[in-house]
C-alpha positions as CSV (number, residue, x, y, z in Angstrom):
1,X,0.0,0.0,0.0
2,X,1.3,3.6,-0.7
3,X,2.0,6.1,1.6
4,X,-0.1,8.5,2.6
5,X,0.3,11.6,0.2
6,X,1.9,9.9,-2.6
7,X,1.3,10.0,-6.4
8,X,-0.2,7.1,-7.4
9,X,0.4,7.9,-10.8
10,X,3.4,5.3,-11.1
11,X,1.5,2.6,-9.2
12,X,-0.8,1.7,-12.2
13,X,0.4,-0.3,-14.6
14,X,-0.1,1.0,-18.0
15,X,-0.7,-1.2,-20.8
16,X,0.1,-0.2,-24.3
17,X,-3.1,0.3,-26.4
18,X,-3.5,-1.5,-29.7
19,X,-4.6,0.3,-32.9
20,X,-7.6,-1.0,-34.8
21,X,-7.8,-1.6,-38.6
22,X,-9.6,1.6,-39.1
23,X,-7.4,4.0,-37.1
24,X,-4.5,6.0,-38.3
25,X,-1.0,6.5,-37.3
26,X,0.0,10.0,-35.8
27,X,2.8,11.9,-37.3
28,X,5.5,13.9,-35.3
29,X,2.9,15.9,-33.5
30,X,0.5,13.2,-32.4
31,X,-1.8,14.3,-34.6
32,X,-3.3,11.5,-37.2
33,X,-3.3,11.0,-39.8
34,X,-6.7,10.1,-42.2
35,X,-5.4,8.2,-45.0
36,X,-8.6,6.3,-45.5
37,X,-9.7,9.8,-46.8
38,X,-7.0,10.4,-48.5
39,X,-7.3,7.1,-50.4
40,X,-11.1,7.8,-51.1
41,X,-10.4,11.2,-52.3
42,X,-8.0,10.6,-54.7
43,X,-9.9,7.0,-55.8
44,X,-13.2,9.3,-56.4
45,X,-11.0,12.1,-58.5
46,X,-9.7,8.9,-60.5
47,X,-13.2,7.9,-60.6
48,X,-14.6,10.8,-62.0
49,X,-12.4,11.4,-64.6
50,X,-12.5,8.0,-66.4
51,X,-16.8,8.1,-65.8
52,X,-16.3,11.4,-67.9
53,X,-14.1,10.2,-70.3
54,X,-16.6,7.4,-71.0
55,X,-19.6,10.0,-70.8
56,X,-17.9,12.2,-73.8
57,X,-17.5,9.2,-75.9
58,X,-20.8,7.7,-75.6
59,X,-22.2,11.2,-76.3
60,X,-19.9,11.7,-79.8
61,X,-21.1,8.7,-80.6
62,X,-24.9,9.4,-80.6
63,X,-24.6,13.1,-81.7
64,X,-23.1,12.0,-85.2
65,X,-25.7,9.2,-86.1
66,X,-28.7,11.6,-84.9
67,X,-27.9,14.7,-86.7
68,X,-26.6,12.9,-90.2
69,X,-29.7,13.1,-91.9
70,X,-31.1,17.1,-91.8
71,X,-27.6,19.6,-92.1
72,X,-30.5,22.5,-90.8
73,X,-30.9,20.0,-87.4
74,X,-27.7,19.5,-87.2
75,X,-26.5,23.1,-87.5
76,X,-29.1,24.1,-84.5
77,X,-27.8,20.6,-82.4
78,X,-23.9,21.8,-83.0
79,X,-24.7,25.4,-81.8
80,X,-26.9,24.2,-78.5
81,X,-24.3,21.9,-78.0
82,X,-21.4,24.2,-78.7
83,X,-22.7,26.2,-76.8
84,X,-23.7,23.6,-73.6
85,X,-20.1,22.9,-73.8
86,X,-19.1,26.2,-73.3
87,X,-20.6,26.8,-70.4
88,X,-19.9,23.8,-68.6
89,X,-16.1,24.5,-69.3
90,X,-16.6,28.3,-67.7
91,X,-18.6,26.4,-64.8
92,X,-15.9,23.4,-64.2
93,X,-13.1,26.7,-64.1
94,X,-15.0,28.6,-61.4
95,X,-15.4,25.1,-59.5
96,X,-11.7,24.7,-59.9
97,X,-11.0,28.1,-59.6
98,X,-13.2,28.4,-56.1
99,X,-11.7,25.2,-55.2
100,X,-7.7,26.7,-55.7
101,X,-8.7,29.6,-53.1
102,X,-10.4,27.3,-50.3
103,X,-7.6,25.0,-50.1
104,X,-4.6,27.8,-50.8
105,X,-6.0,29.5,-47.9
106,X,-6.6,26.5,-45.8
107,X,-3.4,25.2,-46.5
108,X,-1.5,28.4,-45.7
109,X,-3.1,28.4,-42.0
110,X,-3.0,24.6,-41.7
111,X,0.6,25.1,-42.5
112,X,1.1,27.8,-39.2
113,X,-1.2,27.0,-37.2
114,X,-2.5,22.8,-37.1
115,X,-0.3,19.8,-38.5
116,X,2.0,20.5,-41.2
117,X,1.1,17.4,-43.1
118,X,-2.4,18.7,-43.5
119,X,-1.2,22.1,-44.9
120,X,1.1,20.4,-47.2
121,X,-1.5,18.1,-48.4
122,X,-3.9,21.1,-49.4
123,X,-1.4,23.2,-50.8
124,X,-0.7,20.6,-53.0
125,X,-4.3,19.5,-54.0
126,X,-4.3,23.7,-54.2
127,X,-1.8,23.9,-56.9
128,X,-3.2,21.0,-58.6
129,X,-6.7,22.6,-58.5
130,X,-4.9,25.7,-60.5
131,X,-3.4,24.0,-62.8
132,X,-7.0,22.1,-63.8
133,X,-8.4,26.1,-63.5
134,X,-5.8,27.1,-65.8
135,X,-6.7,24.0,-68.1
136,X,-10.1,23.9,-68.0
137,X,-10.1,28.4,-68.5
138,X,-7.8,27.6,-71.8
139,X,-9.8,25.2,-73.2
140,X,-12.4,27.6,-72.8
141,X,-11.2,30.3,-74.6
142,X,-10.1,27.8,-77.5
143,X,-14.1,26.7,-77.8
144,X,-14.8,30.8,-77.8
145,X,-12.2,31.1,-80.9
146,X,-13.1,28.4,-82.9
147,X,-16.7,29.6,-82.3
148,X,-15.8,33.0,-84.1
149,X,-13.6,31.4,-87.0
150,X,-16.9,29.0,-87.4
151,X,-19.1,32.2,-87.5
152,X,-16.8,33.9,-89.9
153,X,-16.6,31.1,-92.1
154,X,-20.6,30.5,-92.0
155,X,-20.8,34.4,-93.2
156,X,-18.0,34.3,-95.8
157,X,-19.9,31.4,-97.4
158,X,-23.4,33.3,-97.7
159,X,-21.9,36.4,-98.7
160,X,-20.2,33.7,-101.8
């Protein structure tokens, strides 16, 4: 028995505690470490971009055998859809674009403030997030010049 007035903090045995399958391993700071959502964020960006791959193609396909038969439909069909494609190009670069600015700035204070890992992590998914805005707004613009060359052409040829 312990004397009167003494820690008991050394009496107790402490037994290490074992980590379960879903828990994470902390870093340098003792903070953890979510790599389970890690790993499902960057499986549901790979995801996403082979589902729209497949989307694109399935949708060239059907646009050329549905508007092969009138060249009036068709001209109507290519301008709603250039034009659908336009604007989901402008909205993807705001997303992107919105996207760059949340995790620059959450980054940046994750960085000085919280784990360092965090702040590295979304300054990195930042940059990459630029460099799709940057895409994304370029591709954009290219859609927005062939546009006008169509459009030029198309009055060159009635004016002929």
């Amino acid at each position: 028995m312990p004397a009167v007035g003494a820690d008991d903090s050394t009496a107790r045995a402490v037994t290490p505690r074992t980590r379960g399958p879903s828990e994470s391993v902390a870093d340098h700071n003792g903070h953890l470490m979510p790599w389970s959502l890690l790993i499902r964020l960057l499986s549901g960006f790979v995801f996403w971009r082979l589902l729209g791959n497949r989307r694109r193609t399935a949708a060239q396909r059907a646009f050329g055998s549905a508007t092969a038969r009138n060249p009036a439909v068709a001209q109507r069909v290519r301008d709603a859809r250039d034009a659908a494609t336009l604007l989901s190009r402008l909205v993807v670069a705001t997303t992107f674009g919105i996207a760059t600015a949340l995790c620059l700035a959450g980054g940046t204070s994750s960085v000085v403030l919280s784990p360092r890992w965090l702040g590295g992590v979304l300054l990195a998914m930042g940059v990459l997030f630029a460099m799709l805005t940057i895409r994304e707004a370029r591709l954009a613009r290219r859609l927005v010049a062939m546009r006008r060359l169509r459009r030029r052409d198309n009055r060159l040829r009635e004016e002929v």
